[in-house]
Each structure stands twice: as C-alpha cells, then as structure tokens.
N, CA, C and O atoms as a GROMACS GRO file, in nm:
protein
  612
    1UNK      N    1   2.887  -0.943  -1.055
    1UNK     CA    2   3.001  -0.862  -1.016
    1UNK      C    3   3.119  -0.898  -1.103
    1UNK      O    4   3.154  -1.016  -1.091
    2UNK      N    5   3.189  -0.826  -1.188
    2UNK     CA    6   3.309  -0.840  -1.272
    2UNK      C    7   3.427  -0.850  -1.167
    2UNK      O    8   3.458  -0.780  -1.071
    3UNK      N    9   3.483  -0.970  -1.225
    3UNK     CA   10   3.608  -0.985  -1.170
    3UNK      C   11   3.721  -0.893  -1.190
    3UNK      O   12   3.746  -0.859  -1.306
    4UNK      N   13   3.815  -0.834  -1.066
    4UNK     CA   14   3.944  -0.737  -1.075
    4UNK      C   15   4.043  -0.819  -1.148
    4UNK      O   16   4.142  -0.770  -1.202
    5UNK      N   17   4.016  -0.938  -1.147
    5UNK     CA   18   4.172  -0.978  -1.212
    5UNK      C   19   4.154  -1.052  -1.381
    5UNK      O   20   4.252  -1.088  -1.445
    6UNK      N   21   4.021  -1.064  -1.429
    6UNK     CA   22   4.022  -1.124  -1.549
    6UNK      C   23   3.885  -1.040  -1.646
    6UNK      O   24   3.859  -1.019  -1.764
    7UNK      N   25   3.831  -1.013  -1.522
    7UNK     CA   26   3.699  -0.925  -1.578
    7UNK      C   27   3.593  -1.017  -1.616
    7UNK      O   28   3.486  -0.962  -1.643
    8UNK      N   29   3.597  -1.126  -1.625
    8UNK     CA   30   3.460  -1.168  -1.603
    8UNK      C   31   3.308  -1.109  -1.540
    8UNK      O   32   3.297  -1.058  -1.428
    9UNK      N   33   3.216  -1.125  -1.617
    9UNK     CA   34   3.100  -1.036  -1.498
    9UNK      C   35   3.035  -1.116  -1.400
    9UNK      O   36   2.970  -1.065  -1.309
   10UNK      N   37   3.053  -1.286  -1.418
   10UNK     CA   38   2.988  -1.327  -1.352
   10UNK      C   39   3.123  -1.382  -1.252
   10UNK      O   40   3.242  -1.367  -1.280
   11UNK      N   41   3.062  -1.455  -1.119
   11UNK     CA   42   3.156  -1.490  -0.984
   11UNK      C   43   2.981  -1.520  -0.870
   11UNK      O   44   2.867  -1.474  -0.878
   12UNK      N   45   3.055  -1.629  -0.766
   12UNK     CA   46   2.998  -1.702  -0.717
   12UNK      C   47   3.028  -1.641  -0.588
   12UNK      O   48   3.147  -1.636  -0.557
   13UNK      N   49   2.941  -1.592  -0.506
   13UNK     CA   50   2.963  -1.573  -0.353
   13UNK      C   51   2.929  -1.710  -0.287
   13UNK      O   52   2.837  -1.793  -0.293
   14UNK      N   53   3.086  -1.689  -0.199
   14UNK     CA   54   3.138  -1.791  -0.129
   14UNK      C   55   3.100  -1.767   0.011
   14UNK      O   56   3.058  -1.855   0.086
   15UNK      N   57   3.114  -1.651   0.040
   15UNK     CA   58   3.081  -1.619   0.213
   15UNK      C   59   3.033  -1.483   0.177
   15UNK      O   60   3.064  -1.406   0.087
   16UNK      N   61   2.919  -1.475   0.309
   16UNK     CA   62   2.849  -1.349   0.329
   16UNK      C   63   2.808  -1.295   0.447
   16UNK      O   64   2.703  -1.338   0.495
   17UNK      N   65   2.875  -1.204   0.509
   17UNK     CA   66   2.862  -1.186   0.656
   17UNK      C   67   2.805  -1.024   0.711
   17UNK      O   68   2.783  -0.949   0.616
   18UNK      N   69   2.791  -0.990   0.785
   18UNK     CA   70   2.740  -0.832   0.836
   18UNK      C   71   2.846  -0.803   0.842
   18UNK      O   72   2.940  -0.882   0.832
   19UNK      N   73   2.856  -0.670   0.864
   19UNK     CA   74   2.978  -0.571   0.798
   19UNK      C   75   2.939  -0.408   0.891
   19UNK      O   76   2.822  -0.369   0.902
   20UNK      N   77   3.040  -0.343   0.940
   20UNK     CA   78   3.020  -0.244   1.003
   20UNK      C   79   2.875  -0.205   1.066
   20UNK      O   80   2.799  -0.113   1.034
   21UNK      N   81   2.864  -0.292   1.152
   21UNK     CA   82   2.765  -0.300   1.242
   21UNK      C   83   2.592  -0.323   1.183
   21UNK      O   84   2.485  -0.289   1.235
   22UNK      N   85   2.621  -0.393   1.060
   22UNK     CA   86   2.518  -0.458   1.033
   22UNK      C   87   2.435  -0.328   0.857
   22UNK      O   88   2.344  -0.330   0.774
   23UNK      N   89   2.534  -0.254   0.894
   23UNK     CA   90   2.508  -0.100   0.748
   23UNK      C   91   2.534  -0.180   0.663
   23UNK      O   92   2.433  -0.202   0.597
   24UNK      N   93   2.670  -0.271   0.607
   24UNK     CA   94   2.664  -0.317   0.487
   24UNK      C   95   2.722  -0.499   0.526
   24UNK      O   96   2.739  -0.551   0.637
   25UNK      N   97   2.738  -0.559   0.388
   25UNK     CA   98   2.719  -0.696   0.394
   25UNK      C   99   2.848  -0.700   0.292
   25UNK      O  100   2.872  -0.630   0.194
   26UNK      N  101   2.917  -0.802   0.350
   26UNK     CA  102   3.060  -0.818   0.257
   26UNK      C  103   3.038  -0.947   0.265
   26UNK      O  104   2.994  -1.031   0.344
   27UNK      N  105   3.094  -0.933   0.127
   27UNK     CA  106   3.064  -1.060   0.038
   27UNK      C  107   3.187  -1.147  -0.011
   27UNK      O  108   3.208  -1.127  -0.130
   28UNK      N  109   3.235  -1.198   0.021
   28UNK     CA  110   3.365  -1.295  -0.078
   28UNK      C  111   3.329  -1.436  -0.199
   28UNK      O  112   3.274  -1.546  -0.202
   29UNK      N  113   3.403  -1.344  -0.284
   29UNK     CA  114   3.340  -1.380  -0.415
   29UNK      C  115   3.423  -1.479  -0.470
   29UNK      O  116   3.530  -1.492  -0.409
   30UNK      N  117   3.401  -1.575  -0.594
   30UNK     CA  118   3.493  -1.658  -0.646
   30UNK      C  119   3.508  -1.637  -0.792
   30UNK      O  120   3.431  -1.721  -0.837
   31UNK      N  121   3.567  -1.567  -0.907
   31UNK     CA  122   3.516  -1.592  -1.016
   31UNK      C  123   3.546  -1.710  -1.084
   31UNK      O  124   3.646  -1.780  -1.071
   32UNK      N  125   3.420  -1.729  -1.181
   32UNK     CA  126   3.385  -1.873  -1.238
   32UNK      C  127   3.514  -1.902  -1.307
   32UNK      O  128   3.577  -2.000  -1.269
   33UNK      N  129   3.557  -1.836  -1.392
   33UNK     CA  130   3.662  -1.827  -1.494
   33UNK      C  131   3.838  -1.860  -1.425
   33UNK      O  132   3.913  -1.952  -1.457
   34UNK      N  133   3.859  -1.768  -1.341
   34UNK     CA  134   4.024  -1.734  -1.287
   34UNK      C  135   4.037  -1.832  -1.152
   34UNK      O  136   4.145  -1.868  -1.106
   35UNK      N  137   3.911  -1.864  -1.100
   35UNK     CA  138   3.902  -1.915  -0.956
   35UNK      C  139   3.964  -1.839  -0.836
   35UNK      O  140   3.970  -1.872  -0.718
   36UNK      N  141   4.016  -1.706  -0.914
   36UNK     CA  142   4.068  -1.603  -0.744
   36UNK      C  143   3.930  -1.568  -0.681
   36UNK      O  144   3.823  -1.596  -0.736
   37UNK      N  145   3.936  -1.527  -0.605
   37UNK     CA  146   3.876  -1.430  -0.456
   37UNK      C  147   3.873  -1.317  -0.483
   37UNK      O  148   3.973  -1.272  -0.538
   38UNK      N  149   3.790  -1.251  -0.463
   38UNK     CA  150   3.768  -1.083  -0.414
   38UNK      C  151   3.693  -1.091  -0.349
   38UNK      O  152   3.618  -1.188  -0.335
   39UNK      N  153   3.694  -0.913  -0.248
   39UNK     CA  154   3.580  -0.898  -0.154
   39UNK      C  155   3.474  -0.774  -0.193
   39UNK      O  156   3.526  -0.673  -0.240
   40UNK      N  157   3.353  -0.775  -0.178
   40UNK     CA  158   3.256  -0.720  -0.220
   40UNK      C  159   3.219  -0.654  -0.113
   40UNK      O  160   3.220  -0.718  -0.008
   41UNK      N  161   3.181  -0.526  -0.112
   41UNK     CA  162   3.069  -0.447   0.045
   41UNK      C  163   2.958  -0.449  -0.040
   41UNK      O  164   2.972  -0.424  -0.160
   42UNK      N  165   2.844  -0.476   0.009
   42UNK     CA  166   2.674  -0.390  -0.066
   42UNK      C  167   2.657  -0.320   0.086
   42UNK      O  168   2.688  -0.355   0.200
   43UNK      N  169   2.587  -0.193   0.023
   43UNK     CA  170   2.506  -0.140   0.100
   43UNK      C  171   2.370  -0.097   0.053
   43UNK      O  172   2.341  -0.107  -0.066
   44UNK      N  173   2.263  -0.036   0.165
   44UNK     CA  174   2.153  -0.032   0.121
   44UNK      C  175   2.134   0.112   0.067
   44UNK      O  176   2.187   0.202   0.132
   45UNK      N  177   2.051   0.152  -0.065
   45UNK     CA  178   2.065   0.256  -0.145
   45UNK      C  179   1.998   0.324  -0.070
   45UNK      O  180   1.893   0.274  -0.031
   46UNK      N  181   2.042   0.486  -0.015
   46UNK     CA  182   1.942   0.504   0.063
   46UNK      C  183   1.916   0.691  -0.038
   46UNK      O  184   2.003   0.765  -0.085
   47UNK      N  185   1.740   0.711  -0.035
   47UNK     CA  186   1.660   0.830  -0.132
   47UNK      C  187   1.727   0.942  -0.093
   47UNK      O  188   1.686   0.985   0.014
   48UNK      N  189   1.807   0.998  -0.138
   48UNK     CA  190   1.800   1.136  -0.081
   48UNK      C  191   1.646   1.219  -0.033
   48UNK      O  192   1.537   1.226  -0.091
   49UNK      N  193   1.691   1.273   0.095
   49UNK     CA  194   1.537   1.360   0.144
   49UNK      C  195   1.563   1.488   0.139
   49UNK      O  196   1.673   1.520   0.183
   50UNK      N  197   1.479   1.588   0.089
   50UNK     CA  198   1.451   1.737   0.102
   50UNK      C  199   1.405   1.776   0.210
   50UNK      O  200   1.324   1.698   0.261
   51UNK      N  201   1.426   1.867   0.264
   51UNK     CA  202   1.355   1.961   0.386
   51UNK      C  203   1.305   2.078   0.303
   51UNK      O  204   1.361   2.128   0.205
   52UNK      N  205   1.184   2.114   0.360
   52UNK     CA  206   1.166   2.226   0.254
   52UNK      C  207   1.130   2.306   0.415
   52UNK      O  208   1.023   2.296   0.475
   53UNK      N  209   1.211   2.358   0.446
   53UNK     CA  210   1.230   2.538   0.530
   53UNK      C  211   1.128   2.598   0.570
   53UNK      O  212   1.071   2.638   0.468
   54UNK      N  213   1.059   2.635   0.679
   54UNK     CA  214   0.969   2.711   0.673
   54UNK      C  215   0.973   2.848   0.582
   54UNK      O  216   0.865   2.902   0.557
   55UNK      N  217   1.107   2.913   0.525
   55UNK     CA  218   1.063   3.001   0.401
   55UNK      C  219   1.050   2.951   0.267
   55UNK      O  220   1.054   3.009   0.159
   56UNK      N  221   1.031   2.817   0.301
   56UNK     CA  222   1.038   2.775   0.125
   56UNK      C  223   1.115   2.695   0.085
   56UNK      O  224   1.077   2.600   0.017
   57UNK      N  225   1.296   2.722   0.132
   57UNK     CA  226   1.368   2.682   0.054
   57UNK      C  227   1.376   2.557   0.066
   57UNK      O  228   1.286   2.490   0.117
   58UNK      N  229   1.486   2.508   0.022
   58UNK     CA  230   1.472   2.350  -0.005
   58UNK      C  231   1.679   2.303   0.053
   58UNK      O  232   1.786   2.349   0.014
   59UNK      N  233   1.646   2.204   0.147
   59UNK     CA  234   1.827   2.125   0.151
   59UNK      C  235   1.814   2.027   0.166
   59UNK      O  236   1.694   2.012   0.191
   60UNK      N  237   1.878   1.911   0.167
   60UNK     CA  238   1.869   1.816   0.158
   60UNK      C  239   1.900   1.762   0.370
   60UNK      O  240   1.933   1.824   0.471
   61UNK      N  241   1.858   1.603   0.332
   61UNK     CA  242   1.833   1.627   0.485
   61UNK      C  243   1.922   1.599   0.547
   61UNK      O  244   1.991   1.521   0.483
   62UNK      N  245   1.990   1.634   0.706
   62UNK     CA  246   2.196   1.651   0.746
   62UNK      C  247   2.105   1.565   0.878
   62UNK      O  248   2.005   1.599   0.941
   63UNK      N  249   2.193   1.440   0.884
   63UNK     CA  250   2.153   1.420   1.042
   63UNK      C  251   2.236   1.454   1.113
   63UNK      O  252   2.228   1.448   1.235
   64UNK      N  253   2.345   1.502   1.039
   64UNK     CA  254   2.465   1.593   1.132
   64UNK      C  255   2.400   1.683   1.248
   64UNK      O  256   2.427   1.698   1.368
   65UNK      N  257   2.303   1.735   1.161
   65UNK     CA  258   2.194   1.893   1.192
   65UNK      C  259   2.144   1.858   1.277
   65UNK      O  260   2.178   1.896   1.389
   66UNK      N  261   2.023   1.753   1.255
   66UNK     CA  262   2.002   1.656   1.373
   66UNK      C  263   1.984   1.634   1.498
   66UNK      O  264   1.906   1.651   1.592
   67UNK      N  265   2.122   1.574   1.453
   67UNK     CA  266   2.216   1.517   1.646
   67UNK      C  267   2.251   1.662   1.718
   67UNK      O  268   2.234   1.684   1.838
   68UNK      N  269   2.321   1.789   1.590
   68UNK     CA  270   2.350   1.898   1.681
   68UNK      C  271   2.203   1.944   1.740
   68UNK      O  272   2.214   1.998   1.850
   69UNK      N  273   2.147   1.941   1.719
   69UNK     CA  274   1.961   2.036   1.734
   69UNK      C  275   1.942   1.959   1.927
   69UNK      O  276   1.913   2.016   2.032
   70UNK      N  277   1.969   1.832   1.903
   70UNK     CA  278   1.928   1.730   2.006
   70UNK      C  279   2.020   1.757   2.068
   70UNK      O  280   1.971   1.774   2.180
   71UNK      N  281   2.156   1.778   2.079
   71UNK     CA  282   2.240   1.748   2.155
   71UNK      C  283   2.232   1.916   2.223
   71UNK      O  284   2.231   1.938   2.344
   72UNK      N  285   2.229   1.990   2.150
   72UNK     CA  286   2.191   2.144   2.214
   72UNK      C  287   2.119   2.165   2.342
   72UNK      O  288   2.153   2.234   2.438
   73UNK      N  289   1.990   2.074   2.321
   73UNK     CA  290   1.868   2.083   2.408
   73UNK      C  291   1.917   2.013   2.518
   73UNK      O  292   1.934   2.068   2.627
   74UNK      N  293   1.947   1.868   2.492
   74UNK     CA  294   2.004   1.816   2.647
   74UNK      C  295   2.168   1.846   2.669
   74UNK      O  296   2.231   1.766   2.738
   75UNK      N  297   2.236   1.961   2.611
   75UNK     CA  298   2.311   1.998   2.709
   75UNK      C  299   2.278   1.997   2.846
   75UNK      O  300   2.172   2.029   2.900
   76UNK      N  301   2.423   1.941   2.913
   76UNK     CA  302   2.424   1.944   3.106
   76UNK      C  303   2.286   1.824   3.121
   76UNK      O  304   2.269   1.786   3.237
   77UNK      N  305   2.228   1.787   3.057
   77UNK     CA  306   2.137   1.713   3.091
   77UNK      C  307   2.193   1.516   3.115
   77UNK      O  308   2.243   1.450   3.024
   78UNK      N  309   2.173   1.477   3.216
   78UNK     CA  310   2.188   1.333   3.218
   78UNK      C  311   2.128   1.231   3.088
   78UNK      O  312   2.024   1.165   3.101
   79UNK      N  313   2.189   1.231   2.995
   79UNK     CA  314   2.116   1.219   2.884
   79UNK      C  315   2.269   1.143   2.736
   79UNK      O  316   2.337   1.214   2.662
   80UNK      N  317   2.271   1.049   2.741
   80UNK     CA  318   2.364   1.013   2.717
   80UNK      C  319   2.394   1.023   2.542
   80UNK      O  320   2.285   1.036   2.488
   81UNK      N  321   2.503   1.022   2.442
   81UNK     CA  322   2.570   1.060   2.341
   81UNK      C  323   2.473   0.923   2.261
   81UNK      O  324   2.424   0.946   2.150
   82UNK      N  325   2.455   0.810   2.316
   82UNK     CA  326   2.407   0.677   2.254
   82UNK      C  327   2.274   0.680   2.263
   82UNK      O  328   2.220   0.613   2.175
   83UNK      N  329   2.180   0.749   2.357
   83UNK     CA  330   2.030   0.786   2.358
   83UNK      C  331   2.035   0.900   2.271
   83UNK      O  332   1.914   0.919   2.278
   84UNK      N  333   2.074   0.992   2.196
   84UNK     CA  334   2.069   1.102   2.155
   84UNK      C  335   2.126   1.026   1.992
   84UNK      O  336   2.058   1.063   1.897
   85UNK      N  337   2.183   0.977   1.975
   85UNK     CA  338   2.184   0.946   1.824
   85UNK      C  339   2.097   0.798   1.783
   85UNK      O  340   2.109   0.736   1.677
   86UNK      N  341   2.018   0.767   1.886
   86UNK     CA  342   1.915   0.653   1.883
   86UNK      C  343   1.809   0.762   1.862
   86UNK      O  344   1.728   0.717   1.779
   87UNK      N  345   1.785   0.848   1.889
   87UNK     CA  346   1.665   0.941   1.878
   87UNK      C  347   1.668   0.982   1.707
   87UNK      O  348   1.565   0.966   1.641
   88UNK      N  349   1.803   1.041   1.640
   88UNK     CA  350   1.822   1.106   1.564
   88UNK      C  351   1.811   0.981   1.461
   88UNK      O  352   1.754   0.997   1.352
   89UNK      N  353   1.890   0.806   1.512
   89UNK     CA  354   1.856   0.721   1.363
   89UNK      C  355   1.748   0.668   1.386
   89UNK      O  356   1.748   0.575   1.305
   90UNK      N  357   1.598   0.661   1.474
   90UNK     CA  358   1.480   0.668   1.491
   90UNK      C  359   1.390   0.685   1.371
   90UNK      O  360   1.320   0.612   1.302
   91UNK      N  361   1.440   0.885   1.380
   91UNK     CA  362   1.386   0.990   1.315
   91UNK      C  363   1.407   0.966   1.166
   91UNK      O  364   1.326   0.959   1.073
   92UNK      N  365   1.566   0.954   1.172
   92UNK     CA  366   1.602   0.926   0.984
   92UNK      C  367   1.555   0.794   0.947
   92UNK      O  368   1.534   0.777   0.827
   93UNK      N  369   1.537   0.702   1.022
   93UNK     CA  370   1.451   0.561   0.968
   93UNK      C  371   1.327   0.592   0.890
   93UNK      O  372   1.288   0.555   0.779
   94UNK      N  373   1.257   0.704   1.022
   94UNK     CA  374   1.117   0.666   0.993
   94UNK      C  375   1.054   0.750   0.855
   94UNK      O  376   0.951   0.729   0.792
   95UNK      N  377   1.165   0.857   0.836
   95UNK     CA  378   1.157   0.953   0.714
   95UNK      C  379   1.188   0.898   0.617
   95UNK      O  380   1.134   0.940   0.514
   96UNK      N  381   1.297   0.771   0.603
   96UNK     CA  382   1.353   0.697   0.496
   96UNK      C  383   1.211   0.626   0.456
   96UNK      O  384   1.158   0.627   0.345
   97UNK      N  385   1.168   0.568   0.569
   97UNK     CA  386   1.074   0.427   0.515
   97UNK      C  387   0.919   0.504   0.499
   97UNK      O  388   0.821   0.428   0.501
   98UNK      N  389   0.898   0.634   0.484
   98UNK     CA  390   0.779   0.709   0.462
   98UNK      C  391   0.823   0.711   0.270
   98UNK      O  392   0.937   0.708   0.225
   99UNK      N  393   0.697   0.716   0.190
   99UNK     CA  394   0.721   0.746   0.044
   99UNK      C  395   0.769   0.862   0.024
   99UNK      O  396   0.834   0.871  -0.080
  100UNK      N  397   0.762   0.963   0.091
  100UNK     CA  398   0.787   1.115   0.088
  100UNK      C  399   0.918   1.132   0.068
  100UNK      O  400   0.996   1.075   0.144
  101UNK      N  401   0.962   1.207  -0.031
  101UNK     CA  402   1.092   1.252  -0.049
  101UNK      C  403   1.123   1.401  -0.011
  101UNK      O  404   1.229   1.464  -0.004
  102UNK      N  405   1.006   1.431   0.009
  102UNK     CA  406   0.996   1.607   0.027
  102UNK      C  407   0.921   1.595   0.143
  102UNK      O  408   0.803   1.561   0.141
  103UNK      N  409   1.026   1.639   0.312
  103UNK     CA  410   0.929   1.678   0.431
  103UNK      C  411   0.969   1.784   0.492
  103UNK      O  412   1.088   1.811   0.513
  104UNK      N  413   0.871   1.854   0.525
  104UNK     CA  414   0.830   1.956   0.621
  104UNK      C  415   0.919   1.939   0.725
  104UNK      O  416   0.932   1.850   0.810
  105UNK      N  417   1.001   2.083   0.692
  105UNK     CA  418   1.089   2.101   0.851
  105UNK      C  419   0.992   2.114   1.012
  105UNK      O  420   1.056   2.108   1.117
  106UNK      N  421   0.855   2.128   1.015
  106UNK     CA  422   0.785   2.122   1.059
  106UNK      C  423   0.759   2.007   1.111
  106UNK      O  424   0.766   1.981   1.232
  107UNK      N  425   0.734   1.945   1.038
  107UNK     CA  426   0.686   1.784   1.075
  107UNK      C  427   0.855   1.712   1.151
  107UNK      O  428   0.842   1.633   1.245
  108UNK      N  429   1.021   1.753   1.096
  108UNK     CA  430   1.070   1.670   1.176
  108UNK      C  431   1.093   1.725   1.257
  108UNK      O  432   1.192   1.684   1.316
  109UNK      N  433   1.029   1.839   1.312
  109UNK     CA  434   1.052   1.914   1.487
  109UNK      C  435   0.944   1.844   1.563
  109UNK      O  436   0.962   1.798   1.676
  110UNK      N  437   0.845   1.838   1.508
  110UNK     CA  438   0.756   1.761   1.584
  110UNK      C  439   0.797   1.612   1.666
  110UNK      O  440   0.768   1.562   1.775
  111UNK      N  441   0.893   1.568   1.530
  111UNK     CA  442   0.974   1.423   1.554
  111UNK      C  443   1.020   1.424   1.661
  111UNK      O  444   0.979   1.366   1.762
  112UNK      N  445   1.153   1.521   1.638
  112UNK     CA  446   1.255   1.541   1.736
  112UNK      C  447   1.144   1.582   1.896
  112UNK      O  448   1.184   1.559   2.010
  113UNK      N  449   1.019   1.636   1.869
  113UNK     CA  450   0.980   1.695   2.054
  113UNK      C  451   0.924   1.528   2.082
  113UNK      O  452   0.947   1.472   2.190
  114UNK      N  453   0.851   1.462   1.974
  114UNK     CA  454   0.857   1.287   2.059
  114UNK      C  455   0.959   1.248   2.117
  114UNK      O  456   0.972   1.199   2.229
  115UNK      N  457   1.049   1.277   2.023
  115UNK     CA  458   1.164   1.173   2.066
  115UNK      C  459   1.216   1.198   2.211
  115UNK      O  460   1.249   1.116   2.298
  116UNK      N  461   1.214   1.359   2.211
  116UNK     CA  462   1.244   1.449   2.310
  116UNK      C  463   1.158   1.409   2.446
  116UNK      O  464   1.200   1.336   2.536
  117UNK      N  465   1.064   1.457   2.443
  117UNK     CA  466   0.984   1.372   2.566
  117UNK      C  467   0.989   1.289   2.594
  117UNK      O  468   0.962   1.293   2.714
  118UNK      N  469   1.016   1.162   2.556
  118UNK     CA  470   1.064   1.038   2.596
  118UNK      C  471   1.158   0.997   2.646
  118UNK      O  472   1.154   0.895   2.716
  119UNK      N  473   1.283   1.075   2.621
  119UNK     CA  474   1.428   1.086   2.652
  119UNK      C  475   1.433   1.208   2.811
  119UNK      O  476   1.474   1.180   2.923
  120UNK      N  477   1.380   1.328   2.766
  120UNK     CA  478   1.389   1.395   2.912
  120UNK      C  479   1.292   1.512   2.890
  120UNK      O  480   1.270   1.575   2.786
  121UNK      N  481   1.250   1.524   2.988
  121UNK     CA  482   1.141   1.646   2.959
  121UNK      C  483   1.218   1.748   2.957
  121UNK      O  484   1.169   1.839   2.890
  122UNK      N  485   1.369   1.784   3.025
  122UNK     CA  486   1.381   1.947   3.016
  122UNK      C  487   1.454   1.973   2.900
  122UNK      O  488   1.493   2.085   2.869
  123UNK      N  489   1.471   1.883   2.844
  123UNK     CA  490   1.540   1.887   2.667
  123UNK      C  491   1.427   1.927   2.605
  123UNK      O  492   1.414   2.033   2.542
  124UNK      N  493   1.318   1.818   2.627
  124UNK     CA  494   1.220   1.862   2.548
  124UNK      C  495   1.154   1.998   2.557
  124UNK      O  496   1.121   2.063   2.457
  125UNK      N  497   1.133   2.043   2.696
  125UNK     CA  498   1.089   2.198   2.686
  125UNK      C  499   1.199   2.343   2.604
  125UNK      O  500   1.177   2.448   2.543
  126UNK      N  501   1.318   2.266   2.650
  126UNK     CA  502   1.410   2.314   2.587
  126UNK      C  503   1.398   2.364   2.440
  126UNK      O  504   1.398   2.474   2.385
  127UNK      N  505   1.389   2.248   2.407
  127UNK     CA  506   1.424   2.275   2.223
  127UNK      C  507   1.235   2.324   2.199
  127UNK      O  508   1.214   2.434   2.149
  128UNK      N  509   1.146   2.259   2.228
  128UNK     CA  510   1.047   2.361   2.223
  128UNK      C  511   1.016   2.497   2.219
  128UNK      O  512   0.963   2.556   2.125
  129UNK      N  513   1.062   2.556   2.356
  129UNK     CA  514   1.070   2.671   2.387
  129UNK      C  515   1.173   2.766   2.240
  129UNK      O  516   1.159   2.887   2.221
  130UNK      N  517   1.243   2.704   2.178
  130UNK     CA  518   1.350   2.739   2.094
  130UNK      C  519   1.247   2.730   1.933
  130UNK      O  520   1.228   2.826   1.858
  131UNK      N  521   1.199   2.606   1.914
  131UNK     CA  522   1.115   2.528   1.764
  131UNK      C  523   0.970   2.639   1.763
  131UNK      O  524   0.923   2.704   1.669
  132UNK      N  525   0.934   2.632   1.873
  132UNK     CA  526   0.813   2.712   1.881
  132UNK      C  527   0.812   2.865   1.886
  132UNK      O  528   0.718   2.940   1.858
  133UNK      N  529   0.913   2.890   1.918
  133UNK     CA  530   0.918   3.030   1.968
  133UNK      C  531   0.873   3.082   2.010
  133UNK      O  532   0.816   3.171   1.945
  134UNK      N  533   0.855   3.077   2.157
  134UNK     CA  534   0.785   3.134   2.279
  134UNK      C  535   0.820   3.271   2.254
  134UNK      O  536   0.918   3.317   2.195
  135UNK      N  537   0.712   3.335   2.314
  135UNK     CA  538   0.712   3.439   2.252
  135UNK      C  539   0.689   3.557   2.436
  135UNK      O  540   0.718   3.672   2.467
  136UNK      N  541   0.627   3.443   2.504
  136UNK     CA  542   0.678   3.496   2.653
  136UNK      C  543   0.631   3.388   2.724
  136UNK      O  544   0.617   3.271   2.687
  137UNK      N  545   0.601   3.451   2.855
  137UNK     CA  546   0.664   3.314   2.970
  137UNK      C  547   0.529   3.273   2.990
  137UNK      O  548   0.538   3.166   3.050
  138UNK      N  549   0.377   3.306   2.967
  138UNK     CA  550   0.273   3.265   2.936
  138UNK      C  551   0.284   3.127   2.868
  138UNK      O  552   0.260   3.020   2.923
  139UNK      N  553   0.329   3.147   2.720
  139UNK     CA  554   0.393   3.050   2.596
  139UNK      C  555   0.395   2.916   2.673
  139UNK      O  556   0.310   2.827   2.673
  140UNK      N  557   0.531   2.924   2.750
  140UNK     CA  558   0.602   2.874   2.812
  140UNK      C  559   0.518   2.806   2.942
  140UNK      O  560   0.489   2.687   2.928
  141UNK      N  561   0.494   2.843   3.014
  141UNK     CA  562   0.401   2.800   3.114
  141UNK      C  563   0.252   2.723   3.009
  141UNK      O  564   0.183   2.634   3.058
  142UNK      N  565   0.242   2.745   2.954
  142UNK     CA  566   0.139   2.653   2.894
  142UNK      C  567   0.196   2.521   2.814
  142UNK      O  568   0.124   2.425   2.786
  143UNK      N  569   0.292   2.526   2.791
  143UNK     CA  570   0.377   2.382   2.736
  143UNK      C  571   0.366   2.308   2.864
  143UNK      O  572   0.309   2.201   2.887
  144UNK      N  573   0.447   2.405   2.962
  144UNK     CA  574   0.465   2.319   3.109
  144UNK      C  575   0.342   2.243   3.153
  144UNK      O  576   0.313   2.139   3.211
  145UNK      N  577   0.273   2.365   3.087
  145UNK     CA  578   0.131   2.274   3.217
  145UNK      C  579   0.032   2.152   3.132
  145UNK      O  580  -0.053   2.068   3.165
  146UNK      N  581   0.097   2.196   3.009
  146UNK     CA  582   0.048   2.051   2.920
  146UNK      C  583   0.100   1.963   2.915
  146UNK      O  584   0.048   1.862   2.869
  147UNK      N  585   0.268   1.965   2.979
  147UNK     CA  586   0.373   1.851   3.008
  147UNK      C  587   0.292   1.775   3.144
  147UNK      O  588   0.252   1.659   3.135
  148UNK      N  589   0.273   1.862   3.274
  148UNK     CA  590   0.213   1.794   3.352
  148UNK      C  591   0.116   1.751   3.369
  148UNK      O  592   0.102   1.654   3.443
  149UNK      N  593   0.029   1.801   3.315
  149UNK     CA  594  -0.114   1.735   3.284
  149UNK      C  595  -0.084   1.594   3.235
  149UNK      O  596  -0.137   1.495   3.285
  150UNK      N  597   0.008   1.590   3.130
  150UNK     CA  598   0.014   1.410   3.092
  150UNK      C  599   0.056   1.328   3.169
  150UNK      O  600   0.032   1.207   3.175
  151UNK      N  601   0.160   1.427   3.266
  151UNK     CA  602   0.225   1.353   3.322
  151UNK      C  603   0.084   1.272   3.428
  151UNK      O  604   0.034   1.161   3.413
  152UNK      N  605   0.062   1.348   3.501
  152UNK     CA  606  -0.066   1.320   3.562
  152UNK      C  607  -0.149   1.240   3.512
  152UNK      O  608  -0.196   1.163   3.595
  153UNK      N  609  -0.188   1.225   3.398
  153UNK     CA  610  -0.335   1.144   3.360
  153UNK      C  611  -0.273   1.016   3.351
  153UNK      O  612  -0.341   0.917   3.324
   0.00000   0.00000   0.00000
C-alpha cells in the first residue's frame, strides 16, 4: 500500500480489525520510510452476476430487486424486514460462491420459493402464484395441496 504522505509503496500493518459489520477489514498502517499512520478498508472483490430473463435478455444481478420481489409476497404478513433480507443475502451468497456468472432467472425464483417456504407459507404461495403464473384456481389448488401434503408427511 503506497503511503499518502511520502509515497512509499511499502508500510507495515499495525492493527487490523472488522469493519462495518464484518463486509470490510480496516487496517492501520505504518510507513517504513515517514513512520506516519494511515487507515486502509479492504473489501472482498465480489463477480459481477448476469440474469439472463426468461426472453433472453441479459442484467446484471439487483438484490435491490430481490428484497422488493420478497418483501411484496409477505406484505401484511408477520414476517419481519431482518428475516426477509437474511433470505435475499442467503440467495446472493449462494449465487456468489457457485462458478456461474451467468444464472437463470428461473433458477433464482426457485431460490427465493425455498427461502419462501421456510419463512411463511402464504408468502410463499404468494409469490408462486405470481413466478408461476397460475393460470386458474385449479393451478393454484394444486400448489396448495402439494404445500400440505409436505406439510403432512
């Protein structure tokens, strides 16, 4: 790391602690040369991910999008703001730490109905009924009765 006050590239970390809730690591540095202090953040580099659309297209991936998709479904639902973005950095973990840089908007609806069922079933029928596109109340009654069936076994 180059020093701000003499430019040296090299400097000695002196202290190293967690940093905004453990996202990055700040560092206080010494350089070899001037003997001042500076402070350093690292964070972890994280891949940009593609969604590629069920028509094709291609965006990059929003957990903004996400949390709104989740937070839609358990509207009015007992279902709290801190379970609902534990679902959503779950999801973006498990897409980060997959090799895939390119996934199927498909595959993270599927995500989101795990995550969903686990958290509350009428979210989860919810955003189902919406991902799937029921197409009538048949549709619909057959999710249900595959919800209770598990529930049951």
């Amino acid at each position: 790391m180059r020093c701000p006050f003499c430019g040296l590239p090299e400097s000695k970390v002196v202290d190293s602690r967690p940093a905004e809730e453990g996202v990055t690591v700040r560092r206080r540095r010494e350089c070899l040369q001037c003997q001042k202090r500076f402070t350093t953040y690292e964070i972890m580099e994280r891949l940009p991910l593609i969604v590629i659309k069920k028509d094709g297209s291609r965006q990059t991936f929003d957990k903004q999008k996400l949390v709104n998709g989740i937070l839609r479904a358990c509207e009015k639902r007992p279902v709290t703001l801190a379970d609902i973005t534990a679902v959503a950095d779950e999801i973006e973990q498990e897409l980060q730490n997959s090799l895939e840089r390119e996934i199927m908007s498909t595959h993270v609806g599927e995500m989101v109905m795990k995550g969903l069922k686990s958290l509350d079933e009428v979210a989860y029928v919810r955003f189902a009924s919406v991902y799937r596109q029921f197409r009538d109340i048949n549709t619909f009654m057959d999710e249900l009765n595959k919800l209770l069936n598990e529930n049951n076994s």
